[in-house]
C-alpha positions in Angstrom: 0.0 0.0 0.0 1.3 3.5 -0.7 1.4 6.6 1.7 -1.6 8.1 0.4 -4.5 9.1 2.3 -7.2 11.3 0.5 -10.3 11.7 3.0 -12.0 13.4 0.4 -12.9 16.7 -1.5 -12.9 20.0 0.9 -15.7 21.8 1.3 -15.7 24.7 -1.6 -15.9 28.4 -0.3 -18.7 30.3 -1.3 -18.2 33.2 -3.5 -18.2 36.3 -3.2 -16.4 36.0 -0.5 -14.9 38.2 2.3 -12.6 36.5 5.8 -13.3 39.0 8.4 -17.2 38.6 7.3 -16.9 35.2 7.5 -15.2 35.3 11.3 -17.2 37.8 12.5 -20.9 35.8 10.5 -22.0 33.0 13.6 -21.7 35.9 16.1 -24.6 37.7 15.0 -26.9 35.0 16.1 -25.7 35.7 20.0 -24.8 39.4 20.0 -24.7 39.7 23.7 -22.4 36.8 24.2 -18.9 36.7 24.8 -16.7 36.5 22.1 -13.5 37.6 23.8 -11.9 37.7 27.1 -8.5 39.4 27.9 -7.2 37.9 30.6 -4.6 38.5 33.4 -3.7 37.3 37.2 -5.4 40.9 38.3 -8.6 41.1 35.7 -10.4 40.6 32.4 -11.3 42.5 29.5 -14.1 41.4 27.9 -15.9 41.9 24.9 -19.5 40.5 23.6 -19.8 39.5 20.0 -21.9 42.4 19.1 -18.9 44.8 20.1 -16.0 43.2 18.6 -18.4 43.3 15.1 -18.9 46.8 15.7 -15.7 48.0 16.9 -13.6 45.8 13.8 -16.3 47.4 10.8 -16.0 50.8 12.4 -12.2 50.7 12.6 -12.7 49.3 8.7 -14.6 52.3 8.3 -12.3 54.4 9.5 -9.6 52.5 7.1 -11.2 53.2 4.0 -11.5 57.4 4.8 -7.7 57.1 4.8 -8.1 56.9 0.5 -5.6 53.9 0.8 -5.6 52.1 -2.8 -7.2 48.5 -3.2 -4.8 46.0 -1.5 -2.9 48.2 0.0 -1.4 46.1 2.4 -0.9 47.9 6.1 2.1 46.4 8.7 0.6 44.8 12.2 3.6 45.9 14.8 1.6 44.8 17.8 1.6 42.9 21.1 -1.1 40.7 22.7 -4.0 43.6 22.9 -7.1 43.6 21.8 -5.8 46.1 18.9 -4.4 43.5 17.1 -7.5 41.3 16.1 -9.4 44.5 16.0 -6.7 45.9 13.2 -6.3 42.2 11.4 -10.0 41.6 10.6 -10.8 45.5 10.0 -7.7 45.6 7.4 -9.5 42.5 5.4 -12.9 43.5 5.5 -11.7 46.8 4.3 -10.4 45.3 1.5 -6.8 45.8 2.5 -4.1 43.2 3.1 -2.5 42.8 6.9 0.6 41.9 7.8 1.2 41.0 11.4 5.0 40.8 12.7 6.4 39.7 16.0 7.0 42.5 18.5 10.1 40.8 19.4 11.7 41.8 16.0 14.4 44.4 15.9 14.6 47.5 13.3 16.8 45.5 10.9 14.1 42.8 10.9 11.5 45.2 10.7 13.5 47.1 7.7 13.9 43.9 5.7 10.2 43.1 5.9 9.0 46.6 5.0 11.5 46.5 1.8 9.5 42.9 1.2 6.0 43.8 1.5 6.3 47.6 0.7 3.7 48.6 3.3 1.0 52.0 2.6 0.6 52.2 6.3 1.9 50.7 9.6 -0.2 50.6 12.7 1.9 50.2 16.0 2.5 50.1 19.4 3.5 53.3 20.6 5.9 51.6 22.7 7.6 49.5 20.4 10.8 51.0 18.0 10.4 51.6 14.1 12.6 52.2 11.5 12.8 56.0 10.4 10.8 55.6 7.7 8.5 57.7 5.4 5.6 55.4 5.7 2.4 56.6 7.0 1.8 55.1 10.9 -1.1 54.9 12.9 -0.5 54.6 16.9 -2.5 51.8 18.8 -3.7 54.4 21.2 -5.5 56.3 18.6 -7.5 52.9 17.7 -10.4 52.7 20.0 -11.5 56.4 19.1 -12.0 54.9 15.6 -14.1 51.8 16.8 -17.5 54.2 16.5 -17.0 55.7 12.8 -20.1 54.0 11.0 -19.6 50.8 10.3 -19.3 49.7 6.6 -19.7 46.5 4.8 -17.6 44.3 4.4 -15.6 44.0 1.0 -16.9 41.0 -0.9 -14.7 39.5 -4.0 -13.1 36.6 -5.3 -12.1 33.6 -2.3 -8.4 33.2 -4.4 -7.8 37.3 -3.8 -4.8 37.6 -1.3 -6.2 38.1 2.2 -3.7 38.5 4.4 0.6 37.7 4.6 2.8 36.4 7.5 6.2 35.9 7.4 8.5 32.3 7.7 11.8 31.7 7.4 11.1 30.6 3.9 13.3 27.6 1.7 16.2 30.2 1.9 16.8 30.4 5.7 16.0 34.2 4.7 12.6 35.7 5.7 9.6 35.3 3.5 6.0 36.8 3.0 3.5 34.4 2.8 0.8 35.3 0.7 -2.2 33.5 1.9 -6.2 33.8 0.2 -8.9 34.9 1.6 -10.6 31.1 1.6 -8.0 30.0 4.4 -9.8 31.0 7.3 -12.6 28.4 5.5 -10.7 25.8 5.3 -9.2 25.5 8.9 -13.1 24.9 9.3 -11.6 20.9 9.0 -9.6 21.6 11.8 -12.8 21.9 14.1 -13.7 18.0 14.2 -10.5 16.8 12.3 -8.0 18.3 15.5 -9.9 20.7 18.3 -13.4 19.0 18.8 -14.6 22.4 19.0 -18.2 23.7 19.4 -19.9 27.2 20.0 -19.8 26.5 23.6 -16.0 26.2 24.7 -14.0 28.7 26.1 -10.5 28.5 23.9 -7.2 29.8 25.6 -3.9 30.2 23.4 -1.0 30.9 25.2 0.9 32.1 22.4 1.6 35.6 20.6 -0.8 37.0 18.7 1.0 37.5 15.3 2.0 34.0 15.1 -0.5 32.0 12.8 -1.0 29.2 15.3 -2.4 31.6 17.7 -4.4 33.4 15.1 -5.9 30.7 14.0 -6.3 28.2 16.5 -7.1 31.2 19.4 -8.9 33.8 17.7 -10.6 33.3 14.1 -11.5 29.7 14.9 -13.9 30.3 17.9 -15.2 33.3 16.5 -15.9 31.5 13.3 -17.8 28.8 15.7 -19.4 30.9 17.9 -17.2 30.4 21.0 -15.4 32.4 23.3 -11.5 33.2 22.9 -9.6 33.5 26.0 -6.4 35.6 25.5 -3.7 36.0 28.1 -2.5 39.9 28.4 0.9 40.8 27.8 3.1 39.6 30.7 1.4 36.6 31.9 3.9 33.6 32.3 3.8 30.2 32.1 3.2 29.7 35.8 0.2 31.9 36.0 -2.0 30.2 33.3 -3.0 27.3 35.1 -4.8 29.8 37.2 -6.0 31.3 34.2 -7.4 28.3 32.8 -9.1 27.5 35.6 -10.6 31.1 36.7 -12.1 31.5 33.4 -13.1 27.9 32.7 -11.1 27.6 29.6 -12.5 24.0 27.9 -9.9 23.9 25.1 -6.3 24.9 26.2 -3.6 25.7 23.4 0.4 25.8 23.4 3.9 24.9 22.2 5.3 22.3 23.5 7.8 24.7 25.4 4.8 26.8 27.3 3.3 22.6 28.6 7.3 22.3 29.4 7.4 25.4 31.5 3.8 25.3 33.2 4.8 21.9 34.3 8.2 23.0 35.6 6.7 25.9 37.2 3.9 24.2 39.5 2.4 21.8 41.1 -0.6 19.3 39.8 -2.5 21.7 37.7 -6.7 22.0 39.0 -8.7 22.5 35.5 -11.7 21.2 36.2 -13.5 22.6 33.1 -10.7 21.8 30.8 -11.4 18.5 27.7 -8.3 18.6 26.0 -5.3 20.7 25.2 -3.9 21.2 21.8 0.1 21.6 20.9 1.7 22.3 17.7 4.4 24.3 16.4 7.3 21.4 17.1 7.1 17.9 18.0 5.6 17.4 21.5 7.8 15.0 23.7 6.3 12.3 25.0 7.6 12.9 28.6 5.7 15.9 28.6 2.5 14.8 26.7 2.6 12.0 29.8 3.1 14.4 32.8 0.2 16.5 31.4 -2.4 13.7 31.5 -1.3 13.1 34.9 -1.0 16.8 36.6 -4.6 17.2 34.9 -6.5 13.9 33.6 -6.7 15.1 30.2 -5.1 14.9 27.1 -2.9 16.6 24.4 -3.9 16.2 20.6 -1.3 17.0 18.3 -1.3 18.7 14.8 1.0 19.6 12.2 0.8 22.5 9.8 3.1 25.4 8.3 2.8 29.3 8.0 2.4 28.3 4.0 -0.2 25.5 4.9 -3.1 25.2 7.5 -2.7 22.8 10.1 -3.8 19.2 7.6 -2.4 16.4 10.1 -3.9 15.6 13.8 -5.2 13.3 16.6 -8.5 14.3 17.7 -10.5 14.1 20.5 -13.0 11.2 18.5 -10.0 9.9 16.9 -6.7 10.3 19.2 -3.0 9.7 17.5 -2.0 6.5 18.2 1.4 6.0 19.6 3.8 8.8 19.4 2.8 9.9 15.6 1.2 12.7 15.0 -2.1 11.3 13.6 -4.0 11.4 10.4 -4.9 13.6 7.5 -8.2 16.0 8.3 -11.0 15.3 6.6 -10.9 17.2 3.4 -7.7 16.7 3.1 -4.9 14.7 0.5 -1.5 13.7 1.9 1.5 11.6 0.9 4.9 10.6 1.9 7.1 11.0 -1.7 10.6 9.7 -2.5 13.6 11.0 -4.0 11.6 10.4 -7.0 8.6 12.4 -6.2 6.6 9.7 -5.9 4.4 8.3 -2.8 7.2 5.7 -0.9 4.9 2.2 0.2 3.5 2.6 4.0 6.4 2.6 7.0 9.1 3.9 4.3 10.3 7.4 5.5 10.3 10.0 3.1 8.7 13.4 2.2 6.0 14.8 3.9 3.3 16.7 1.0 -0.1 17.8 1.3 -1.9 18.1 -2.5 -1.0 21.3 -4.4 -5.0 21.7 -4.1 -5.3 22.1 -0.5 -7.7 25.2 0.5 -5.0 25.8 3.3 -2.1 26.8 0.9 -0.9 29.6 0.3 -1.0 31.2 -3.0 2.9 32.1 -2.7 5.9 34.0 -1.3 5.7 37.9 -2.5 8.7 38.2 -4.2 9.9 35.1 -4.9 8.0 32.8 -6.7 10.4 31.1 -7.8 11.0 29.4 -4.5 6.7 28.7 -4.2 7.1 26.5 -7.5 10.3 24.4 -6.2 8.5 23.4 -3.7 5.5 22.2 -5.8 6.3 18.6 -7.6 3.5 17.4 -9.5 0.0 17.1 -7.8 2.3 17.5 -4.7 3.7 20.4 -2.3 6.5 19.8 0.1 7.0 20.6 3.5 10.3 19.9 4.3 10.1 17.7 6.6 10.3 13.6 6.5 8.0 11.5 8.2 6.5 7.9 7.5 3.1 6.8 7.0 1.8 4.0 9.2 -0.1 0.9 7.7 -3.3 2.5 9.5 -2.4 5.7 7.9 -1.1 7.5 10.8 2.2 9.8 10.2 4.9 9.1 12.3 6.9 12.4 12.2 10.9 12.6 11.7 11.5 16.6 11.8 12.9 18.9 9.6 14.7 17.6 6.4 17.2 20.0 6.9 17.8 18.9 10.3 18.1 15.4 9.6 21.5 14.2 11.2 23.9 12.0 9.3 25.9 9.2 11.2 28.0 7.5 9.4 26.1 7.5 6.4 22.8 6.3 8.2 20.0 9.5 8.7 19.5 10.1 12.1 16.1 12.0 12.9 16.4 14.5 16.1 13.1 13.7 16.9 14.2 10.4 18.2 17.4 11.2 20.1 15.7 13.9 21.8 12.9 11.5 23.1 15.6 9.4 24.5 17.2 12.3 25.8 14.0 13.5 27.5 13.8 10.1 29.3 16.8 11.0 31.5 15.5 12.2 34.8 18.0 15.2 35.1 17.5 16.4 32.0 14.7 19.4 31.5 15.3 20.0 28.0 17.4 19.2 24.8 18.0 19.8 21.7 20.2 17.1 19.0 22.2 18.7 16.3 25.3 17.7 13.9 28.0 19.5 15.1 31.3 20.1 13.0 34.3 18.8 15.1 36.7 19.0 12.6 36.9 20.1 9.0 35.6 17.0 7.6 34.2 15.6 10.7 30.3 16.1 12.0 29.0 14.5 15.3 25.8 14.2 16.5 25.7 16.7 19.6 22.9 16.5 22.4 22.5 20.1 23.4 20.8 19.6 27.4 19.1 21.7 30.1 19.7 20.5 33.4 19.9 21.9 37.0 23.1 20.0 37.6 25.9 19.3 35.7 26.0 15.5 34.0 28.0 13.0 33.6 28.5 12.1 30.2 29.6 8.4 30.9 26.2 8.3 32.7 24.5 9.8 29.5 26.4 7.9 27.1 24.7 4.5 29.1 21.4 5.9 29.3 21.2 6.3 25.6 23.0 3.2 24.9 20.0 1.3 26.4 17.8 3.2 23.9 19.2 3.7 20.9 21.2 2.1 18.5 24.9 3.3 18.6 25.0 5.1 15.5 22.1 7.3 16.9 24.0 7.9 20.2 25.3 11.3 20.5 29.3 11.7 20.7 29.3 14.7 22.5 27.2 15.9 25.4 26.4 19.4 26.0 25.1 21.7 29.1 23.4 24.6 28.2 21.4 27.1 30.1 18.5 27.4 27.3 18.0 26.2 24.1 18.1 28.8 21.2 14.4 29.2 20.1 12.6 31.4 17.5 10.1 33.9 18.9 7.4 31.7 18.3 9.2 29.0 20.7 10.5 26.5 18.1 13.8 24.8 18.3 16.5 26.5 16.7 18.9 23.4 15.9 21.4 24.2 13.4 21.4 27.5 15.2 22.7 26.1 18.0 25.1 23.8 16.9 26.6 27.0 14.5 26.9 28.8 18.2 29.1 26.7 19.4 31.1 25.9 16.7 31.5 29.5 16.7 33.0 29.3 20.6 35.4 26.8 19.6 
């Protein structure tokens, strides 16, 4: 059997077609109901349905007196505040094009992306630096007085028009836009049975920054699209205070990185969320030991998903049809995946290979702005690649490897991170890890296990521990303590990045 699963043809989008009227469509049923809560260890923000509508198609409003041209795409530099949905959907049902950023970026980050996208305005956080520009800037502060202009429509047109862009690190290692269509909110719509179980009565928490699609998605424009209630930690709020969080607000449906579970673990005791079904991780591969100590500090589990700022999230387990084993689980429902070879074709079942999701997929994007070029090497045949290997199962399940270009090689055998870091993550003084090739010599590469701990380890005790776990060839040769891994701001594992820092201290 080969690694194909197709579950089917996706829903089609309706057309004409606008996101933000989409989002903002299952509210008006409940007006008065909460659509939003902003929440902190000393108080809430919230907002009903029939205010966020108002505020986001006044704000539009106030958009479109500005005279900016059709698609003219605006710059997001904000933090966690209720400005930046606000600002996101007003942009699109304006008929403009956002583009959120990370407020962690510096000015040369910020300059290379503005020579990218070429923004006509830049709404900001007063409090956060920008270049010296000649680019027209709104301030967050002056928002809210625009919430009450009147209201306009909003902008209806073609589902394949660009909707909005965010920014990846691209096939280059250099930043670039992702151009995504308006129909991509519709089709995370096979995320709600296919990965959260979700329903217009949960309370959704995402512990992540705005700006990052994860959190977009999965913690905003998701349960507004379903008529549920989004549950957003301020600005400030640390790992150790959202379990209080969760449970104050009776958060249902709990999303994270893997690294927030990590640190909420490490930073109390058995966690009470009594309202709480299931959380939801995705972002990088969730480690077992972690996935295990969360069932047990709160009697619930984590479902699992893959996806990719060019590509919705298309792989999960899900509360009526969990992973099995450590793989990520299956292809959504509406969704066409495969696992390719060097040839481009799909590899039999239990062969690792290419991951690819169908060059059809609603969820992808319609390119990088810019380069092209790099969109279209990417696509081979029917297929577009991720980048990262995995295997498919016999049951169909995807057993995930990691990134291609973080494969390790030993020896001439290809050693997956993935596994030498669940290995790793068995040790009991270990808190967390990262395995990377690391140059020794000129012509000489190692695998290197990069480790948190708060004690210093003895590498013949290491070297024994993984011994018992992994074939030699897998075994790291060199064991390394570190005070944190290197992540990006969205929390993700930075491992070539590490293993090029300390080559560089050598």
């Amino acid at each position: 059997m080969l690694s194909v699963t197709d579950t089917g043809p996706a829903p089609e989008c309706p057309s004409p077609y606008n996101l933000a009227a989409d989002v903002l469509a299952a509210g008006t049923a409940h007006p008065d109901k909460i659509a939003m809560v902003l929440v902190g260890p000393t108080g809430a923000e919230r907002w009903s349905y029939a205010r966020l509508t108002a505020a986001t198609l006044g704000l539009a409003a106030a958009l479109r007196a500005r005279g900016l041209p059709e698609n003219a795409r605006i710059l997001l530099r904000l933090g966690n505040t209720v400005e930046f949905p606000l600002a996101f959907l007003a942009a699109i049902a304006a008929g403009y094009i956002p583009v959120p950023v990370s407020s962690q970026w510096t000015i040369p980050e910020l300059d290379t992306a503005i020579d990218q996208i070429g923004p006509h305005l830049i709404i900001a956080d007063p409090a956060l630096p920008l270049p010296d520009r000649q680019i027209p800037t709104l301030s967050a502060d002056a928002l809210p007085a625009l919430h009450d202009h009147t209201p306009i429509d909003p902008v209806m047109g073609d589902p394949e028009r660009p909707g909005y862009i965010v920014f990846t690190s691209g096939t280059s290692g250099a930043p670039r836009a992702v151009i995504h269509a308006h129909r991509a909110i519709r089709a995370r719509r096979m995320m709600w049975d296919g990965w959260y179980g979700l329903t217009s009565e949960d309370r959704v928490m995402h512990a992540g920054a705005l700006n990052w699609t994860y959190t977009l998605g999965t913690g905003l424009l998701d349960p507004w699209a379903a008529g549920a209630t989004a549950l957003i930690p301020k600005a400030g709020v640390t790992p150790g205070q959202l379990p209080l969080l969760i449970r104050r607000h009776q958060a249902t449906i709990f999303a994270a990185a893997p690294g927030v579970y990590r640190q909420m673990l490490k930073d109390t005791g058995r966690i009470d969320a009594p309202d709480l079904r299931h959380g939801l991780s995705a972002g990088e591969k969730l480690p077992a030991a972690t996935r295990h100590r969360w069932t047990e500090n709160t009697g619930t589990r984590i479902h699992e998903a893959f996806g990719m700022s060019e590509c919705s999230t298309f792989l999960s387990g899900a509360p009526n049809r969990p992973a099995p084993g450590d793989t990520l689980g299956f292809a959504q429902p509406g969704r066409c995946v495969a696992i390719l070879g060097e040839d481009g074709r799909p590899l039999p079942r239990n062969r690792p290979g290419m991951l690819a999701v169908h060059r059809n997929d609603p969820g992808l994007m319609l390119g990088y702005l810019g380069h092209q070029d790099e969109a279209r090497a990417r696509i081979s045949g029917d297929w577009f690649l991720t980048g990262d290997t995995a295997e498919m199962q016999g049951d169909g399940a995807i057993r995930y490897h990691g990134r291609a270009d973080d494969m390790m090689n030993a020896g001439g055998y290809r050693v997956s991170p993935i596994e030498v870091e669940a290995a790793l993550q068995s040790h009991p003084d270990i808190t967390d890890c990262a395995a990377a090739e690391l140059r020794v010599k000129a012509d000489t590469t190692v695998i290197a296990a990069f480790c948190v701990s708060p004690a210093p380890l003895d590498d013949a005790a290491l070297s024994a521990h993984m011994s018992k776990r992994l074939a030699r060839y897998k075994c790291p040769r060199v064991y390394i303590r570190v005070d944190d891994l290197i992540r990006n701001p969205n929390g993700k594992v930075q491992r070539r990045a590490m293993a090029a820092a300390h080559e560089a201290r050598e």
